[in-house]
N, C-alpha and C positions, 0 to 999 in steps of 0.2 A: 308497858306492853301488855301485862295481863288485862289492868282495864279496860286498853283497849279493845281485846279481844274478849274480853265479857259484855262490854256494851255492842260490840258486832253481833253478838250471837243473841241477846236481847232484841237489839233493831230487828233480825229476821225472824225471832219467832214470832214476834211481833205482828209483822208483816203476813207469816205467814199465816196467823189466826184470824186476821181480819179476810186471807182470802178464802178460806173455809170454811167461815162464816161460824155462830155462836152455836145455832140448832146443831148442827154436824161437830162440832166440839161436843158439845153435853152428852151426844147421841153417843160418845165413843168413851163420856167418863161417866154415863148410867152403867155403859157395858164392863165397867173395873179397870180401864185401860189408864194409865198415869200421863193424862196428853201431853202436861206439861211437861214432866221431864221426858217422855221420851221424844218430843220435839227439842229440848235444849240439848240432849245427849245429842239426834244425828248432826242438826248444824254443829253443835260444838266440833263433832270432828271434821265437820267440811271444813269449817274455817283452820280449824289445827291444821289441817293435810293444807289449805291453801298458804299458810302461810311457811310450812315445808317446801313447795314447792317455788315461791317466790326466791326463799334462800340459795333451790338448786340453781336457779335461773340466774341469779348472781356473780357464778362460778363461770370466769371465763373461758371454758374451754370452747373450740372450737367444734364439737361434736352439741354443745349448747344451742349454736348461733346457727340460723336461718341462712342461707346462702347468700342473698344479698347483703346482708349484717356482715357479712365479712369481708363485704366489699368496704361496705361501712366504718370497718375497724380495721383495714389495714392502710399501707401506705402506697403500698406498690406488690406487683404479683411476684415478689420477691423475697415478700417476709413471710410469719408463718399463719398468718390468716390467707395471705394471698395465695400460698401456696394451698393452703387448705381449700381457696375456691376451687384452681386451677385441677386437682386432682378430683375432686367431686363430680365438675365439668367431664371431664376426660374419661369416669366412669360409666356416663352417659352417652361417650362417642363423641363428643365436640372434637375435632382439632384446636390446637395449640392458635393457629390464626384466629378462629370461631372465637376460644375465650380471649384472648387480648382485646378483639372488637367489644364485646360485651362486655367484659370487665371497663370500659372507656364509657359504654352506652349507661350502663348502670350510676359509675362515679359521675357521671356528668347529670345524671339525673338526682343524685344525694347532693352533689353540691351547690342547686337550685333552691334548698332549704332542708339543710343539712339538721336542723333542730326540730323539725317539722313530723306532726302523726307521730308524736311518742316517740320516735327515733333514739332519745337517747340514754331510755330503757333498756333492758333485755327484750328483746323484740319478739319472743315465745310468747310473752307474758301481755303483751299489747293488746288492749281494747277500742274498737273504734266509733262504737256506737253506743254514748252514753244518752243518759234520759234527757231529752231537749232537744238535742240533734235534730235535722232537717235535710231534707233530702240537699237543700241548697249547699249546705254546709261539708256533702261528702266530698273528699279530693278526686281530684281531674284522675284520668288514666296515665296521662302522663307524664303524673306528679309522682306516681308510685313503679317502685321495681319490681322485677318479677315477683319476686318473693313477697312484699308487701300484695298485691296483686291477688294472691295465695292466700294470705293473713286476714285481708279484708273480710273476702268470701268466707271464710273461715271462722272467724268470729259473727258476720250475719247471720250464718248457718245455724250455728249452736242460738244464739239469741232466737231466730225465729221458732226454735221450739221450747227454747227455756222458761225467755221471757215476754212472749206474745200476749200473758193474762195482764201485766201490770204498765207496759211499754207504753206512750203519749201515742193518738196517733200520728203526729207528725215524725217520732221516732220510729214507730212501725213502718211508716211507708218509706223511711230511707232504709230500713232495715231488708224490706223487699227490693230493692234496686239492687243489691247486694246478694241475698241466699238463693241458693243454689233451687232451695224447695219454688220459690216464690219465678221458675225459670220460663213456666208455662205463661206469665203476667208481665211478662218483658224484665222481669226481674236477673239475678244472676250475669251482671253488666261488668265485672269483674272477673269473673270465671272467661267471661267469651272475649273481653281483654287481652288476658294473658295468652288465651289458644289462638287469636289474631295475631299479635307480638311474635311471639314463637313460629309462627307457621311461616311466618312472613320473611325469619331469619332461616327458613330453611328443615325444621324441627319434622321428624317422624312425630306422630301420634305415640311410639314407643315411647320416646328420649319425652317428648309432654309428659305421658302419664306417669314416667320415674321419678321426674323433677317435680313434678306434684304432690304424688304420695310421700314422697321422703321430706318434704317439707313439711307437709298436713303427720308423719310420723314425729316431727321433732314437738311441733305442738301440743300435740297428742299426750306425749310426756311430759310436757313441761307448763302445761297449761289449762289441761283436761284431768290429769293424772292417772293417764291408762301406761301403765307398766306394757311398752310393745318391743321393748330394744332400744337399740340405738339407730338411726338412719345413716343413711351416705355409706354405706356399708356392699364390696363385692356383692353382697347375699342379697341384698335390697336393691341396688337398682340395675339386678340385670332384663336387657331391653324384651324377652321374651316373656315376663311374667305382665308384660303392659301391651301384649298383642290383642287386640279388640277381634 
């Protein structure tokens, strides 16, 4: 494990000196700066902290799992995942008929390719656009659940400002169908998705933007590493902090 996590942290400083280029290195070790180690120290701790975080992601609690994931992992709205959907719903104002329907519309769409887009990972932790990708290659809309939906957007987002310097273009241009930034360029085709979906079932703009942010908070945690709380929380999705 440590190997592997020294040849990680090699591969990117790696990476990273080739994009900074040799003049702009020297520029910063005429000036006494130690580039070396102090690029191997910060990645060292990206990777340390990412690989803390994959452990927490592990832990099956249902304060872990994205909403549809719990659709994912249970059997029926009866046990304690399902219950755990049902109340999260109900926080947002669904009725009890509302989540039954959805809870049916969801499974019916996991069970179409239950293995499928990482599914059966910890779904915080999912990536959807690795280097190669092609816009051809992004999944349909209505191969994915709300939540995933959420995720997609979610990870283009962060990618299009991460990693816009090193991304193929054929990788960049799926990466703009997807983020949110890229929304003025017809891009952001998953965000407008999910607010179709939703709207269609009836959804306030409030009840969207609760079930939003408290999904984008679980990743936040568990995949970003911003220390914000816990989501699905009385405190978090009350419907007046998402009035436009």
């Amino acid at each position: 494990m440590e190997d592997d996590t020294n040849e990680e942290v090699k591969r990117r400083a790696e990476f990273v000196k080739r994009n900074v280029g040799e003049d702009a290195l020297n520029v910063l070790k005429e000036s006494g700066i130690d580039v070396d180690g102090a690029i191997n120290r910060i990645i060292g701790e990206q990777v340390k902290r990412e690989g803390e975080l994959a452990i927490e992601r592990q832990i099956p609690l249902t304060s872990n799992m994205l909403t549809s994931e719990l659709v994912y992992n249970s059997e029926s709205l009866g046990d304690t995942n399902g219950q755990a959907y049902v109340n999260r719903l109900r926080m947002i104002g669904l009725d009890d008929t509302h989540i039954q329907g959805l809870y049916q519309a969801e499974a019916s769409i996991l069970s179409r390719g239950r293995d499928s887009f990482g599914r059966t990972q910890p779904w915080a932790g999912r990536y959807f656009f690795m280097q190669g990708m092609k816009k051809e290659d992004l999944p349909k809309f209505d191969e994915l659940t709300l939540s995933e939906l959420i995720l997609i957007t979610d990870d283009a987002t962060a990618a299009y400002v991460r990693d816009h310097h090193w991304l193929l273009p054929e990788t960049w241009n799926a990466v703009c169908e997807a983020a949110i930034q890229a929304y003025s360029m017809g891009g952001a085709k998953y965000a407008l998705a999910f607010k179709e979906r939703v709207k269609k079932m009836g959804w306030s703009e409030e009840q969207d933007g609760s079930y939003t942010r408290n999904e984008c908070m679980i990743t936040e945690r568990l995949k970003w590493g911003k220390d914000n709380g816990l989501a699905w929380t009385p405190e978090t999705t009350k419907l007046e902090l998402y009035k436009r």
